[in-house]
N, C-alpha and C positions, 0 to 999 in steps of 0.2 A: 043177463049179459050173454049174447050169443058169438061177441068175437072180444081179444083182449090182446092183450101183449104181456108172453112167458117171460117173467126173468130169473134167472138162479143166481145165488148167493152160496159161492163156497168157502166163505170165511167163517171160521166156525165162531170167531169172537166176535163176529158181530151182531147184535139183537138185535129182535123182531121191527122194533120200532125204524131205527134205524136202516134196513134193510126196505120196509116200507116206503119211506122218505128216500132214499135215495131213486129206489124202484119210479115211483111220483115225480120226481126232478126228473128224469129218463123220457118218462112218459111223454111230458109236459113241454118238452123241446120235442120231442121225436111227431106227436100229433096236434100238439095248438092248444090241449086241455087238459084240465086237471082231472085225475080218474076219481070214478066215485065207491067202486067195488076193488075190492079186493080178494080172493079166494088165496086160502094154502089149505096145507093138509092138516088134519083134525089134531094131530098131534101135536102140530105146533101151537095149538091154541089150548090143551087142557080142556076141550070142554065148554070154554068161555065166548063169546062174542063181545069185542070191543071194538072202539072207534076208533080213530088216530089222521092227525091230519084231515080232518072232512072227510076220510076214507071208511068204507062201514067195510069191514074184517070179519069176512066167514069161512066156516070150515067145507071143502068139499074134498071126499077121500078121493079124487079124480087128480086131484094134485100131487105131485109126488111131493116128498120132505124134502126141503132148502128150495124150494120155487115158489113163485109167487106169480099170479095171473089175477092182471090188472089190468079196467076198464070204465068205461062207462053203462047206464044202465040203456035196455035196449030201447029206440025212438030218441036217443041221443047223438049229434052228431057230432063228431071234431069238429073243430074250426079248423078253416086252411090254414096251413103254417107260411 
């Protein structure tokens, strides 16, 4: 994924999942499509990689903590909205 869309979440009670799914609803109105990546920071993940939503959820330390940078994979295009 060479471009994506930052969003931060400064609610602290809100969890990851939820933060995801809302992030996705965002997406999904703002570009035509549902993202298929998602990056945060390693820490918010423990270590783990999960799914969620059709979203594959990885760690990149490039992320800062409470943001999320969501997208498609690259040779993917939005649809027009």
């Amino acid at each position: 994924m060479s471009t994506g869309m930052l969003w931060y979440d400064s609610n602290p009670k809100s969890d990851l999942l939820s933060q995801i799914a809302q992030a996705a609803a965002y997406y999904q109105y703002k570009y035509g499509q549902y993202p298929e990546l998602c990056y945060v920071h390693p820490d918010t993940l423990g270590g783990a990689q999960i799914k969620t939503h059709d979203i594959v959820v990885l760690p990149d330390q490039q992320v800062q903590p409470g943001h999320l940078w969501l997208g498609v994979r690259d040779g993917m295009v939005p649809l027009a909205a």
